[in-house]
N, C-alpha and C positions, 0 to 999 in steps of 0.2 A: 583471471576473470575481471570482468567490469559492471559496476555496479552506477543505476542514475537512480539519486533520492529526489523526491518531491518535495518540496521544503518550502515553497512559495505565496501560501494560505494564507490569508488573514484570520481564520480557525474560530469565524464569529458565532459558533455555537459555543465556544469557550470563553466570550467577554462576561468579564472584563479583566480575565486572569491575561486576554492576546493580545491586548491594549497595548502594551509597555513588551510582552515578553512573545515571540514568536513560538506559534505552539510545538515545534519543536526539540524549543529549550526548554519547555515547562519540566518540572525535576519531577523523579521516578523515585522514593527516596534521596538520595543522597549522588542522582549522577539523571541528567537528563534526556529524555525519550532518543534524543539524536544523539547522543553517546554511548547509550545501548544498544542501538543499530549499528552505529559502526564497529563496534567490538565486536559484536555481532559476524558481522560481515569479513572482517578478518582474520575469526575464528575459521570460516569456511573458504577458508582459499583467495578472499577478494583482494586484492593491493590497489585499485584505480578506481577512485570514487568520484563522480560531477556529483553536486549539490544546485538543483535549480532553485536559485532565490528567488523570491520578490520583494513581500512584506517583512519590513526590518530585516532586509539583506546582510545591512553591516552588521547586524549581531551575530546572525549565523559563523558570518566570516568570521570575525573575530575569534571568535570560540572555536571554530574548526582549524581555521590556518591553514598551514598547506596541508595538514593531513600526519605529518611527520612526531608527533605524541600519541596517534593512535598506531601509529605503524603503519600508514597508509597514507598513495600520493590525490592529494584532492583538488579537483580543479574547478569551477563556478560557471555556470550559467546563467544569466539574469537575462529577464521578462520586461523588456520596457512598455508591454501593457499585457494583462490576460490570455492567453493561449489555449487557454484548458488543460487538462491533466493528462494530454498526450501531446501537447503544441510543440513543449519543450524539448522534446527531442527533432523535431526541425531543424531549431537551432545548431545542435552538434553532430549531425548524422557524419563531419568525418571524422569523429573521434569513435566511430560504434562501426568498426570494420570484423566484430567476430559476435558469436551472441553475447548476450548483456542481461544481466537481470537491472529490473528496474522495479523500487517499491517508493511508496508513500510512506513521506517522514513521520507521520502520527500510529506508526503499527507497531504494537507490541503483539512479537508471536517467537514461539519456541519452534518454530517451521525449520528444520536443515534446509538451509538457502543453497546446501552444496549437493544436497542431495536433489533439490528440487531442478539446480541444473543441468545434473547427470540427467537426470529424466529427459529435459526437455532437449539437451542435445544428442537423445539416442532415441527420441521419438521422429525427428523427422519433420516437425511441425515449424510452422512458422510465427509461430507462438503458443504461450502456454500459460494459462492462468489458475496460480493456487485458489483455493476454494473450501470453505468452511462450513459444516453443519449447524445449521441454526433449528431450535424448533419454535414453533410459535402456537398460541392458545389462545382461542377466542372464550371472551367470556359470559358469551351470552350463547343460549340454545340459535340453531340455526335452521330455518324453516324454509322447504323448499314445495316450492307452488307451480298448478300448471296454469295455460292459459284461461282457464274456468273459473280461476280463485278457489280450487280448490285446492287441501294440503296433501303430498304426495311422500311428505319426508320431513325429518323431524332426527337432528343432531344433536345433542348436548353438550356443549362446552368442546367445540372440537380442537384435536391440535394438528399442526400440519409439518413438514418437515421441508427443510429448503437447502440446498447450498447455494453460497455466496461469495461473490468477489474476496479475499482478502486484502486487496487492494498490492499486490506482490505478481509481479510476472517475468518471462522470459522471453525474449524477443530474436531471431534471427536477423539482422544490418534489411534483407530484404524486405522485412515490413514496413522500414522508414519509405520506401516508393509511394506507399500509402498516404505519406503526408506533405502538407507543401509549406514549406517554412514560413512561419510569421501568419500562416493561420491557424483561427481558432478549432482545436479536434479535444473531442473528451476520450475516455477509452472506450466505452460501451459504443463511441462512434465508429473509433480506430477497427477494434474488432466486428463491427457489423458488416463495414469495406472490405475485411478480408475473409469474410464468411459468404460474402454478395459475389465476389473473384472466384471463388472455388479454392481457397486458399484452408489448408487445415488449422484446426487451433485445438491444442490439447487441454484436458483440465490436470489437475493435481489436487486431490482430496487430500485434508490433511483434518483432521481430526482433534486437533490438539489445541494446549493453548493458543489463542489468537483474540486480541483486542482492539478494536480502531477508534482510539480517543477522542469523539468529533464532539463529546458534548460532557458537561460537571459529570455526572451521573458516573461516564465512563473512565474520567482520570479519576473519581473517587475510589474508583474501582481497581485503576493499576495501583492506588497507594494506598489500598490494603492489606491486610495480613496476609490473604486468599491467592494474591499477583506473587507468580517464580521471580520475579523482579522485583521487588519492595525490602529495600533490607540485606539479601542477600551479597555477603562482602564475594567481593571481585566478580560480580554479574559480568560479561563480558569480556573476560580476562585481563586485571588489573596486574 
């Protein structure tokens, strides 16, 4: 199987830690975000990884290589301007001739990536996006009025429940028709075009740990006690 990481951010909800260090190197403890994914990733089956660069490209590479200290053959992509977070695969659609998971370099999540591509290659779909339960809580009562200004309704501190991107998907080589190399496509766009086609798109609930590091608050949180990842020796199979 094959695997394309997003790795190309400037991650400026993280400055001024993204300044000097691309946030995929930022450390998890003792081994950084992008080391644990690709352990990760060749725990479950994967040998063929692109890393799309941008920001601070060379760092990336340096510290990846070819791939060959994780167990795995890695080969680069780079962005000579903005693309969006599905542009990238324009770039290489002849290297994506079978399906491909394709996730974002700032994700920490205990998701079976192997399991999640069984699914998606025995659903049929032409893509598939893992998804996570969030709940949310307002904190103020919430008052609901008719056209009279009068009150009809009257909530206290509600909470609501959502699922959401985890930023981790599964693609069939036919989705890339959907995009035209060298321009700019986000994925909420990618996926609108093939929902607009009559093209199916499965989800994958997944329940479990999942983190997407986009701001202090959030790496404070993978490097604490609380994070399956913080600490624990041979996270990823060392």
């Amino acid at each position: 199987m094959k695997a394309v990481i997003l790795a190309g951010g400037k991650g400026r909800r993280l400055e001024p830690y993204t300044t000097i260090i691309p946030k995929p190197l930022m450390p998890i403890g003792d081994k950084s975000i992008l080391e644990i994914i690709l352990h990760q990733l060749r725990e479950h089956g994967i040998r063929d990884v692109t890393i799309a660069v941008g920001h601070l490209a060379e760092l990336i590479m340096a510290f990846c290589g070819d791939g060959s200290r994780f167990g795995l053959s890695i080969t680069y992509s780079r962005e000579n301007k903005p693309l969006g977070t599905a542009g990238c695969l324009g770039l290489i659609k002849d290297k994506l001739s079978e399906p491909f998971l394709m996730m974002n370099g700032d994700v920490l999540t205990t998701l079976p990536f192997s399991a999640f591509m069984d699914y998606h290659n025995n659903n049929g779909a032409i893509a598939t996006v893992a998804l996570n339960k969030r709940d949310y809580f307002v904190d103020f009562g919430i008052v609901d009025t008719d056209g009279n200004g009068d009150i009809v309704g009257y909530t206290e501190k509600p909470g609501f429940e959502h699922y959401v991107s985890m930023g981790v998907y599964a693609f069939n080589p036919r989705a890339l028709d959907y995009i035209t190399p060298h321009e700019y496509i986000d994925f909420p766009d990618l996926i609108r075009a093939l929902l607009a086609a009559g093209e199916t798109v499965k989800a994958f609930k997944y329940d479990g740990y999942w983190l997407d590091i986009g701001r202090v608050d959030d790496y404070r949180k993978a490097n604490s006690a609380s994070s399956p990842f913080y600490g624990a020796p041979g996270v990823g199979g060392d």
